[in-house]
Each structure stands twice: as structure tokens, then as C-alpha cells.
C-alpha positions, 0 to 999 in steps of 0.5 A: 321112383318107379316100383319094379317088377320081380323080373326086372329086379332079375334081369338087372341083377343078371346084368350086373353079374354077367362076367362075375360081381361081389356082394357090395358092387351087385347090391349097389349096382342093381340099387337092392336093400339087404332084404332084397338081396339076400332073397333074389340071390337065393332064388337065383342060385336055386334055379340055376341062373346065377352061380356063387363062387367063394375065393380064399377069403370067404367072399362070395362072388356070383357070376351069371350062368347060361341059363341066366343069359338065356333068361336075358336074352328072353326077357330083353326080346319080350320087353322089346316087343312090349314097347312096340305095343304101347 
């Protein structure tokens, strides 16, 4: 399996977020270990790209904001532009 990037391993995230997740579908979705979870998210929330919400019974789950859209939408147009180059 092919290493990925910190900002792949964002963009899936905030793809697998976008219209709200919780913890065991985001960790599965973006195919994350605990570890790697645990650091992205709190990146994520920090800078404001992901927000984490908590529902009645303690469970976090985390929706992608506008910010983290914005960051997709960025991310995809430079990605796209790459694959024309190569």
C-alpha cells in the first residue's frame, strides 16, 4: 500500500466528514489507526477545519466546516493540475 501524504490523509478525512461522521465510521472511512486519528483530529478542530460535536450520550461526532470545504476545494484543484503535469 502506497504511503500517503499529511494532506491526503486531510482531504480524506474532510471528505468522509463533510455532512457529519462519528469516530468508528471516520477512523474506517479514511482507513486511520487510533494513533493517527487521535493526532489528525486534534489538528483539524484546532485550526478550525473540522468541527466536533457531542450528542447526549457522550459520543463525538465531527462534521467538516467551511473552512475545511474551502481547503477541499483547494486541494482537489491542485491535485488536478499535478496529474496534468506528470
Amino acid at each position: 500500500m502506497k504511503k500517503r501524504s499529511t494532506p491526503e490523509i486531510i482531504a480524506t478525512i474532510l471528505e468522509a466528514a463533510n455532512g457529519g461522521i462519528g469516530k468508528t465510521r471516520l477512523l474506517t472511512q479514511a482507513n486511520l489507526t487510533s494513533a493517527q486519528f487521535q493526532k489528525y483530529i486534534e489538528l483539524l478542530v484546532a485550526k478550525r477545519l473540522l468541527a466536533k460535536s457531542d450528542d447526549n450520550g457522550g459520543r463525538h461526532a465531527y462534521r467538516t466546516t467551511g473552512l475545511g470545504i474551502q481547503y477541499l476545494t483547494l486541494y482537489n484543484s491542485i491535485k488536478s493540475v499535478s496529474y496534468l503535469r506528470l
